[in-house]
Each structure stands twice: as structure tokens, then as C-alpha cells.
C-alpha positions in Angstrom: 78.2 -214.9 242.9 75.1 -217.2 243.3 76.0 -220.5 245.0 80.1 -220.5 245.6 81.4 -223.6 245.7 83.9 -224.7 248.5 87.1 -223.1 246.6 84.9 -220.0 245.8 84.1 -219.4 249.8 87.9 -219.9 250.6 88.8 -217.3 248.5 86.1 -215.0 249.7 87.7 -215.5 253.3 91.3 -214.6 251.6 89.8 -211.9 250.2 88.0 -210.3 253.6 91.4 -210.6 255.2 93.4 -208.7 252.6 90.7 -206.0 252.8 90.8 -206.4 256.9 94.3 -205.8 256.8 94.0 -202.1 254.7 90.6 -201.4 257.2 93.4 -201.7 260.0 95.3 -199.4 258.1 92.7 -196.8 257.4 91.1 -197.2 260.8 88.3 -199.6 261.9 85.8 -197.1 263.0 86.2 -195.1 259.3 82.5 -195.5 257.9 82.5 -196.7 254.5 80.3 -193.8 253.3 83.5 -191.4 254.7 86.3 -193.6 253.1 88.2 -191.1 250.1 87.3 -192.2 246.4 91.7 -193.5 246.9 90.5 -195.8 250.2 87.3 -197.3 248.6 89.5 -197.9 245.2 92.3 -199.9 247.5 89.6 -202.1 249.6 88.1 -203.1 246.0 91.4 -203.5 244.8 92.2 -205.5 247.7 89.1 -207.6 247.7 89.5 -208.4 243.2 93.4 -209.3 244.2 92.7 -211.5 247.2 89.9 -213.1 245.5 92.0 -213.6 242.3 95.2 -214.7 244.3 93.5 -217.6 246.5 91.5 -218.7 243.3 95.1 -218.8 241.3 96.6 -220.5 244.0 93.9 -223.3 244.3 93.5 -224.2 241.2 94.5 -228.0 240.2 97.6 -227.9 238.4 97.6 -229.3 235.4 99.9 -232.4 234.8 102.5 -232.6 232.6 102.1 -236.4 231.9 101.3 -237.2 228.3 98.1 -238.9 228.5 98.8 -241.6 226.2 
């Protein structure tokens, strides 16, 4: 991502916190390089779905005014 914009860095924070909350699961001190293929599959899941979620939820919504 080159250059997030404001909505974009918000959902970067959502997403470190949804994959904080499976580290704390897996254990803080686990090195990345140790995590199973099943770990490191759920943290990317976890970062895509957190990401996906806060981007979703920001989003304007769209009015349902007809513009005329």
C-alpha cells in the first residue's frame, strides 16, 4: 500500500488488533519464523479480514435519495 489515506491507516490499526488478539492466543514470545503453516494462515487471515471489515464498515453509505 503506498501512501494510505486516513480510512486506510484506521483499518491497518483494526487490522494489527485482530491479529494481536490470535498472537495472544498463540503466545507473544512464538517467533514468526516458528509459527505452524495453520498459525501463519490465521494471522494473514486475521490481518485480510480486519482490514476488509474496518474498510466495509467506513465506507460512506450511499443514499437512498433520488437525486432529482
Amino acid at each position: 500500500m503506498i501512501d494510505p489515506d486516513d480510512r486506510e491507516k484506521a483499518a491497518l490499526v483494526h487490522a494489527m488488533k485482530s491479529m494481536g488478539l490470535l498472537m495472544g492466543e498463540i503466545g507473544w514470545s512464538t517467533r514468526f519464523k516458528d509459527l505452524t503453516a495453520m498459525q501463519a494462515g490465521k494471522l494473514a487471515e486475521a490481518a485480510v479480514d480486519g482490514f476488509q471489515e474496518s474498510m466495509v464498515a467506513s465506507a460512506p453509505r450511499a443514499s437512498s435519495e433520488v437525486p432529482f
